[in-house]
VEXDREN-2710 file (C-alpha; in Angstrom, 1 decimal):
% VEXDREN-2710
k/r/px/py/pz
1/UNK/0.0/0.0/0.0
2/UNK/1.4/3.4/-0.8
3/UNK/2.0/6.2/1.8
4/UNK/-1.1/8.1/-0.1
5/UNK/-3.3/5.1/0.5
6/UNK/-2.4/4.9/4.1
7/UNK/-3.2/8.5/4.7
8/UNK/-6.7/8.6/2.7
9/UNK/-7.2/5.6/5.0
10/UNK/-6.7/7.2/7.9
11/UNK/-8.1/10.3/7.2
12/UNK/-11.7/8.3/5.6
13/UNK/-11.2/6.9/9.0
14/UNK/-10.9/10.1/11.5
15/UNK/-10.8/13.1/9.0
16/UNK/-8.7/15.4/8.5
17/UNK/-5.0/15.2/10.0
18/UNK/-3.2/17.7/11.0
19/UNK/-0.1/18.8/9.1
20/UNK/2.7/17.5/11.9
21/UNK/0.7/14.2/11.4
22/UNK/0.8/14.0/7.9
23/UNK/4.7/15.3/7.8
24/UNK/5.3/12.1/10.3
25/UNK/3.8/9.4/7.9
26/UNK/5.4/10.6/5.0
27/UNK/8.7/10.8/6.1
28/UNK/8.9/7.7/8.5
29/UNK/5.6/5.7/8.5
30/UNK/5.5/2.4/6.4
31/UNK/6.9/3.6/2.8
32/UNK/7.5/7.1/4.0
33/UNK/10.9/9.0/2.4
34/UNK/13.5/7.9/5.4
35/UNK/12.2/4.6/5.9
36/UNK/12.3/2.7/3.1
37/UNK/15.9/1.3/0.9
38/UNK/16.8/4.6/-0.4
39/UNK/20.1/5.9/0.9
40/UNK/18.8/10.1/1.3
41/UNK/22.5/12.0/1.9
42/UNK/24.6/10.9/-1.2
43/UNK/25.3/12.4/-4.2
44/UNK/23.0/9.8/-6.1
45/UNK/20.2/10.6/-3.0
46/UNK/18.2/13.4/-2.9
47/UNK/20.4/16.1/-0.5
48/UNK/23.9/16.1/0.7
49/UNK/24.3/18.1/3.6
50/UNK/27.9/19.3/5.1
51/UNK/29.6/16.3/6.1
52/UNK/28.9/14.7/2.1
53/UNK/30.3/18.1/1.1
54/UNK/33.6/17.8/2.5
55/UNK/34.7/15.8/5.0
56/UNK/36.6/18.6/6.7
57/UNK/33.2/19.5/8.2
58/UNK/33.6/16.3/10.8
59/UNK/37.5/16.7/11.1
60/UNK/37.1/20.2/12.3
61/UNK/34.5/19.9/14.7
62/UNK/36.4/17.3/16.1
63/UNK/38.0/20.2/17.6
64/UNK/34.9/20.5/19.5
65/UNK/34.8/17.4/21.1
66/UNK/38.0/17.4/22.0
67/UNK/37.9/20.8/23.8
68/UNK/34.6/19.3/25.6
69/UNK/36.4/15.7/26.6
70/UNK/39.1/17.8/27.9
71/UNK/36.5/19.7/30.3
72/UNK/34.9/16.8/31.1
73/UNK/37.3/14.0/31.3
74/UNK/35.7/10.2/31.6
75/UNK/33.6/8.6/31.2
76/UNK/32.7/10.6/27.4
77/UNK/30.5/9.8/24.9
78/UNK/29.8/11.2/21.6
79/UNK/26.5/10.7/19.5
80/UNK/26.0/12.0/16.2
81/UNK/21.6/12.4/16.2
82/UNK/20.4/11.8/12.7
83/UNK/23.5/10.2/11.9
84/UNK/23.2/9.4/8.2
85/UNK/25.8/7.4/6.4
86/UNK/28.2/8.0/8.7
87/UNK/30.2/10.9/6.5
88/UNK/30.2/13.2/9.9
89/UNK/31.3/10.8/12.0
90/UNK/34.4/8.6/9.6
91/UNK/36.5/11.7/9.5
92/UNK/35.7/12.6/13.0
93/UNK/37.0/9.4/14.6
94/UNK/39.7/9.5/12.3
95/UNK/40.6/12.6/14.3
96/UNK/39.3/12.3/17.9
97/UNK/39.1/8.5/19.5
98/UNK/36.1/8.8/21.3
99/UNK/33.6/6.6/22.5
100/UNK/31.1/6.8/20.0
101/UNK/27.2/6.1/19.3
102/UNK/24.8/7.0/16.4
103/UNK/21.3/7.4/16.5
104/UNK/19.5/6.7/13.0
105/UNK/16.2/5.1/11.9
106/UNK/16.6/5.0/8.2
107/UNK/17.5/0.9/7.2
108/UNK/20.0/2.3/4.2
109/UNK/22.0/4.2/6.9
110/UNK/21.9/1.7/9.6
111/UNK/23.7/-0.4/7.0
112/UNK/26.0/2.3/6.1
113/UNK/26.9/2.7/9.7
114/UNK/28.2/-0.6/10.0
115/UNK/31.3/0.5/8.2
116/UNK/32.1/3.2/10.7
117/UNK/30.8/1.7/13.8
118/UNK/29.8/-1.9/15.7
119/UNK/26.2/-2.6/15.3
120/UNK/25.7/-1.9/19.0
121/UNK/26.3/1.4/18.8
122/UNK/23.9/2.1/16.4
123/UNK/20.5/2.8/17.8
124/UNK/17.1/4.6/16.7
125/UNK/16.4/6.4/19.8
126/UNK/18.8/9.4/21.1
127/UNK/17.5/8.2/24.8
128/UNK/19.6/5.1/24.0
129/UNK/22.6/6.8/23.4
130/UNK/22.9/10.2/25.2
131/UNK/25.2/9.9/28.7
132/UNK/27.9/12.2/29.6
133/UNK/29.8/14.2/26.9
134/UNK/28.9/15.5/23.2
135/UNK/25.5/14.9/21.1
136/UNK/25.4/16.6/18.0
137/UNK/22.4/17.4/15.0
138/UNK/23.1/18.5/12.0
139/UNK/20.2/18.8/10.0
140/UNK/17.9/17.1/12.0
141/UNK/15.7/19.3/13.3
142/UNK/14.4/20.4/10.0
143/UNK/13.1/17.3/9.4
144/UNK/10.8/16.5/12.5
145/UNK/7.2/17.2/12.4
146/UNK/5.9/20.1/12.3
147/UNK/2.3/21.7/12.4
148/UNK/1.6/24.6/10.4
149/UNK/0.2/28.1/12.1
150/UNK/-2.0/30.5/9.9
151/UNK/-2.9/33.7/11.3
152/UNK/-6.5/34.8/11.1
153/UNK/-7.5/38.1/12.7
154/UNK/-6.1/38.1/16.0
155/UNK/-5.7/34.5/16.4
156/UNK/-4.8/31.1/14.4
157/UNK/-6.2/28.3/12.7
158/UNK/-4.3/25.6/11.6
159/UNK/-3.7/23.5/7.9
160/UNK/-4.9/20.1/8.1
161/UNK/-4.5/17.4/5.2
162/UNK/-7.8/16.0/4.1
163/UNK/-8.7/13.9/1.1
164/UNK/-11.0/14.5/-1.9
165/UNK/-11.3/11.7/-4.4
166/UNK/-7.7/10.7/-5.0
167/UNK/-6.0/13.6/-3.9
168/UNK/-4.9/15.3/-0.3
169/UNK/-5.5/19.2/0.0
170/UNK/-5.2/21.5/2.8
171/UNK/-8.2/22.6/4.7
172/UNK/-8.0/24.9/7.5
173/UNK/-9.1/23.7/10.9
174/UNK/-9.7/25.0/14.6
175/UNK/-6.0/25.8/16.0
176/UNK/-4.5/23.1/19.5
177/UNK/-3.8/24.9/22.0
178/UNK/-0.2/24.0/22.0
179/UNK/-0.4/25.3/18.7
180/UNK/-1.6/28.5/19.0
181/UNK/0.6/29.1/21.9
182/UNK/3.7/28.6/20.2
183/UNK/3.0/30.5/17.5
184/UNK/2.0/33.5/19.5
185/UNK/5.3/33.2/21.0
186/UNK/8.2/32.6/19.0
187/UNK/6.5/33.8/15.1
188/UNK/6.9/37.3/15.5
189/UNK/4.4/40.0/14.0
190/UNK/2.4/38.1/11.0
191/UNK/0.2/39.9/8.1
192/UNK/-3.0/38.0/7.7
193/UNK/-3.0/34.2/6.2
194/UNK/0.9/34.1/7.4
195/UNK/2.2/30.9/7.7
196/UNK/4.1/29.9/10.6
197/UNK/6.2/26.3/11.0
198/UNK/5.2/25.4/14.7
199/UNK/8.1/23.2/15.6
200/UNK/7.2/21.3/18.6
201/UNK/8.7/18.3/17.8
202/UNK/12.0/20.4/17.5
203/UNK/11.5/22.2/21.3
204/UNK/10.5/17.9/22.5
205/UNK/13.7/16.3/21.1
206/UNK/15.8/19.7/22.6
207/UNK/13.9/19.0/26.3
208/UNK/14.7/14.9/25.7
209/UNK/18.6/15.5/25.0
210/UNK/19.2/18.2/27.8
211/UNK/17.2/16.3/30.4
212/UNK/19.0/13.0/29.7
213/UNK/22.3/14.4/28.9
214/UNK/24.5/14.5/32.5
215/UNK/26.6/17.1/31.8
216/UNK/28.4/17.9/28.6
217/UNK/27.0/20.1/25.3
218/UNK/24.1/19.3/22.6
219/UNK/25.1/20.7/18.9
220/UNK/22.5/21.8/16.9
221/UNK/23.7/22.5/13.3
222/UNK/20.6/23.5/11.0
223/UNK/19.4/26.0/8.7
224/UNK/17.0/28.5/9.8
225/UNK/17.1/32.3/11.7
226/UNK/15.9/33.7/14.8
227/UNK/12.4/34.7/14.7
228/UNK/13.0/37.9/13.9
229/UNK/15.1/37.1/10.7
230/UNK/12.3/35.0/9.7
231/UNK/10.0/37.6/9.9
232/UNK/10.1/38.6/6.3
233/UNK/9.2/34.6/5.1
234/UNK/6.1/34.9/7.2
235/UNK/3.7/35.2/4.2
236/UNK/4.1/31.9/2.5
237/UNK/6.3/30.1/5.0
238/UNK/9.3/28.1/4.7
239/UNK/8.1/25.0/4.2
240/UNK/9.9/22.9/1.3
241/UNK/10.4/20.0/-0.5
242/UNK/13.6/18.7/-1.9
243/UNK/13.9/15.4/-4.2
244/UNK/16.8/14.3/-6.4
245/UNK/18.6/17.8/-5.2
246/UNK/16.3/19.9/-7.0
247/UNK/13.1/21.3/-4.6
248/UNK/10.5/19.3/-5.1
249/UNK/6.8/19.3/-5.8
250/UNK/4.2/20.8/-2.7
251/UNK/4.5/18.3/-0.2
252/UNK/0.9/16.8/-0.7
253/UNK/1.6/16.2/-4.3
254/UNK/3.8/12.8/-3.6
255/UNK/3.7/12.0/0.2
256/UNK/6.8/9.5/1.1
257/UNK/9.0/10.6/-2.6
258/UNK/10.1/13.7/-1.2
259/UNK/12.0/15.1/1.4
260/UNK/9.8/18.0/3.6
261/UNK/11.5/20.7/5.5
262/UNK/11.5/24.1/6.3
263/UNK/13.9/27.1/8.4
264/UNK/14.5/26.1/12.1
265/UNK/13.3/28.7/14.4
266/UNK/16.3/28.9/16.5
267/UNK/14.9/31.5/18.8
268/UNK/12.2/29.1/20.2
269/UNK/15.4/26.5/20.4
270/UNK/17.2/29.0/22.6
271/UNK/14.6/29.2/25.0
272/UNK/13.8/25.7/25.4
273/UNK/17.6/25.0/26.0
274/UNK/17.6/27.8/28.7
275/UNK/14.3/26.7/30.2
276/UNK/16.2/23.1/30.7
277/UNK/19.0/25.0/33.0
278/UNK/21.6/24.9/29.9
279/UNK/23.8/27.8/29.1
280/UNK/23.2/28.8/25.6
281/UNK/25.5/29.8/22.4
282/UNK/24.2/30.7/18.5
283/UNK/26.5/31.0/15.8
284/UNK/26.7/31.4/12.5
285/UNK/28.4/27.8/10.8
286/UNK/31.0/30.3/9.0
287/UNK/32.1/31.6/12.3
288/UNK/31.8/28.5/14.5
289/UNK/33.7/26.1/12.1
290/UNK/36.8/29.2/11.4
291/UNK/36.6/29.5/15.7
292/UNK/37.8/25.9/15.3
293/UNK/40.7/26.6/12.9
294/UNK/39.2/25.5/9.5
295/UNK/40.6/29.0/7.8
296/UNK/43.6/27.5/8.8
297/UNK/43.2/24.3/7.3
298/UNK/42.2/25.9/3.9
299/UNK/45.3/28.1/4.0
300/UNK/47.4/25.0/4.3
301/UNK/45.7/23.8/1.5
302/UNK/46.4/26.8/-0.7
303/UNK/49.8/26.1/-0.2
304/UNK/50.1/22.7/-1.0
305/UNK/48.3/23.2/-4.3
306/UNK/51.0/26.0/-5.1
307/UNK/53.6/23.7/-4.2
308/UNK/52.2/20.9/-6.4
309/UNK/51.7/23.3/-9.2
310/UNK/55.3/24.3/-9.2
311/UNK/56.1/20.4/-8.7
312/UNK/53.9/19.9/-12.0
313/UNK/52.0/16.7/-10.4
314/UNK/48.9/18.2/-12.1
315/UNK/46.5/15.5/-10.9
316/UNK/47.5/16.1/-6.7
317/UNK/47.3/19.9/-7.7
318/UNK/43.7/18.9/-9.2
319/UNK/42.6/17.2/-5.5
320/UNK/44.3/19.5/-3.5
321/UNK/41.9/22.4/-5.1
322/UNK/39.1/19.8/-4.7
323/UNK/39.4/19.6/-1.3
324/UNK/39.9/23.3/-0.5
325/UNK/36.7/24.7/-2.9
326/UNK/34.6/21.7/-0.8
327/UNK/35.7/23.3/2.4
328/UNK/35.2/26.9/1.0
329/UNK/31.5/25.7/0.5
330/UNK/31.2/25.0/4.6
331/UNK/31.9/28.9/4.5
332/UNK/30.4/30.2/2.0
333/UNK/27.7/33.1/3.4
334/UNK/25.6/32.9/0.7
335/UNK/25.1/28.8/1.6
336/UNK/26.2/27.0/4.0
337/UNK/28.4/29.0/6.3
338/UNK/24.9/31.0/6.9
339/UNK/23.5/27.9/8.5
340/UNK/22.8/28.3/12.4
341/UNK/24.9/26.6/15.1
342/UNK/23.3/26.0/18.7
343/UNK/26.1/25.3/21.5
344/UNK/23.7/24.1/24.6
345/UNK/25.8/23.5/27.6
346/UNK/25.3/21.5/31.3
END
């Protein structure tokens, strides 16, 4: 049975679901997009995210953990949430030994895994894996449910997925309370029919990590703004699909084929971390990864292709610049050195 069939199912069944429910089957019910035997974070995927871009991305933040073993001494643990193929991790441990975990539910990465770590430490739940030491998330939070906040007047309704004939469509239904609430909160002013990304899932996984974590930092690496930088995408949202690297068709088009996403509100991140006694950092990626010496690592670079272009080994001059334009790409402002970094400490 496709993922469309299960939800006109369920919805025939109890009407109408609401958009965090629907954004949960298609991504990892039966035959959603993460859980069936497609490998997502690979060039021949659908996205690559930072660590498939260059795998200085896991070599420098290996700073990071280092820094945080050193304050914390033993026992450590680090555990890489939404873990993928392993392309953070492999260059991490090849810089840092540390006593490592993964936390991922997708069957195609769980097999991946295997190459970087024992089976034992691969787990699907972060309350498995989180102790005493490091837990990071890159691009993670993006991807958990999230309900969908429109305003109306002085208040909010809320889109909701029903079904007519064979196709879904969005209907707009009496706001949660929950809803509402967080909306009012952390959107910021919003013209009327503004969309706003309610990301409750996102503040529940923060609350889970920081309660269970004994002392040590949570990592959140993501794209997204504060609310007030998201201000100005109030009127249609955020909300995206990606597929085959290209964005993708609206979400309700081809439930469980694409990836759905949208901007983390980091401001409503912030204060869940606080709330849960941490003390809290934000960064820009750019600035975070060059505080951990990765300008350096480029420069060294630069030099090695100079010297290999006056050696006239043109294929090691070739890689050399290959590795150093991937790492300019974690920088880049206009891409991914704009991406957020959350620094969480207990």
């Amino acid at each position: 049975m496709s993922v469309l069939d299960i939800l006109k199912e369920r919805i025939s069944a109890s009407g109408p679901l609401s958009f965090d429910e629907f954004m949960e089957a298609a991504l990892y019910g039966p035959g959603g997009f993460f859980a069936g035997d497609v490998l997502r974070s690979v060039k021949g995927g659908d996205f690559l995210t930072s660590p498939e871009v260059s795998p200085l991305f896991g070599s420098t933040l290996a700073g990071f953990v280092r820094r945080e073993r050193d304050r914390l001494g033993d026992p450590f643990r680090l555990v890489d949430a939404g873990a993928g193929s392993g392309s953070l991790l492999a260059p991490l441990l090849q810089t840092v030994a540390v006593d490592a975990w993964a936390v991922e539910i997708s069957p195609p990465a769980r097999l991946a895994l295997e190459r970087v770590l024992p089976t034992e430490r691969i787990v699907r739940s972060v309350a498995e894996a989180v102790g005493r030491g490091v837990v990071i998330a890159n691009e993670l939070l993006d991807n958990l449910p999230m309900a969908i906040a429109v305003r109306r007047g002085e208040g909010w309704t809320e889109q909701s997925v029903a079904a007519t004939g064979d196709r879904l469509e969005i209907v707009e239904t009496e706001a949660r309370v929950e809803v509402a609430e967080w909306a009012t909160q952390f959107s910021g002013p919003v013209g009327e029919g503004g969309l706003v990304e309610v990301q409750l899932a996102a503040a529940g996984w923060i609350e889970q990590v920081l309660d269970r974590l004994e002392a040590g930092a949570l990592v959140v690496i993501d794209y997204g703004a504060t609310a007030e930088e998201l201000e100005s995408r109030r009127t249609t949202g955020t909300l995206r699909t990606y597929r085959s690297h290209h964005l993708g068709p609206d979400p309700l088009y081809a439930p469980g084929e694409t990836d759905i996403t949208a901007d983390v509100n980091f401001t409503a991140l912030l204060a869940v971390a606080e709330a849960a006694g941490a003390s809290v950092e934000l960064h820009r990626q750019d600035d975070f990864l060059a505080g951990l010496g990765l300008r350096e690592v480029m420069s060294e670079l630069r030099h090695e292709e100079l010297d290999l272009a006056r050696s006239g080994d043109e294929l090691a001059r070739l890689q050399a610049r290959s590795r150093r334009t991937d790492a300019e790409a974690l920088l880049n402002p206009r891409g991914l050195g704009d991406f957020r970094v959350l620094v969480a400490r207990l």
